[in-house]
Structure formats: structure tokens, C-alpha cells
N, C-alpha and C positions, 0 to 999 in steps of 0.2 A: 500433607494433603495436596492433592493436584488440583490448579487448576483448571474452571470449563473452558471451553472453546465458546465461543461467538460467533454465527455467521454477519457478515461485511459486505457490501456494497462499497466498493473503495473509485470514486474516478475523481479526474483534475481535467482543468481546463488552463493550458499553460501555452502560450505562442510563442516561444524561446524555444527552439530546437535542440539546442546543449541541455538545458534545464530538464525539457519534457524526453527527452532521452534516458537522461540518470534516475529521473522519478522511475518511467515506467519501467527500468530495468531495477528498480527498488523492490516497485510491486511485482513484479516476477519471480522474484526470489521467495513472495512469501503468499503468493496465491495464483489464479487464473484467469487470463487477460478473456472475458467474455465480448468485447466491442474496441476499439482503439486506444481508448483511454478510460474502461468501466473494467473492474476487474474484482475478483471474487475470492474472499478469504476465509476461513476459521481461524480466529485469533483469541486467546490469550487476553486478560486485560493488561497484563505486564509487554505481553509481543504489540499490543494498539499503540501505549504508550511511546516504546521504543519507535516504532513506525512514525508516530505524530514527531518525534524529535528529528530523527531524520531527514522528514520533508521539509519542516523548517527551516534546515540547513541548507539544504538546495534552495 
């Protein structure tokens, strides 16, 4: 059984230039930069998860 997709509203406010770099090239990978730091995905509840561990990491 597959799962849905979800659409997301995904953006961060982050004034660390190294930090907000790695982030937004995170979210690039997995949807569409709409404004600076506001970006647009279908996701997965397993791809969200994944995504939320990540940014924590950064």
C-alpha cells in the first residue's frame, strides 16, 4: 500500500548563514523554494519525518 502525499508549507527563519544555507539546500532537494526561505512540497508522512530529523540536525 502506498503512501499519500501532503501538500506543505515548509519555511525557517534562521540568521546563521552556514546553518540557513544547508537548511535551504535540504529543502531543495525535496520541493520548491516559492520566496527566500518559504518553500513548497508533497510529502510523505515517512519523507516529513525524515525532513523534521534532519533540520534538527543542522
Amino acid at each position: 500500500m502506498s503512501e499519500g502525499r501532503s501538500f506543505y508549507v515548509l519555511a525557517y527563519d534562521i540568521s546563521d548563514d552556514r546553518r540557513r544555507l544547508k537548511l535551504a539546500r535540504l529543502m531543495e532537494s525535496l520541493g520548491v523554494r516559492v520566496q527566500g526561505s518559504v518553500f513548497e512540497a508533497y510529502l510523505t508522512a515517512r519523507e516529513l519525518e525524515h525532513l523534521l530529523r534532519r533540520c534538527r540536525k543542522i
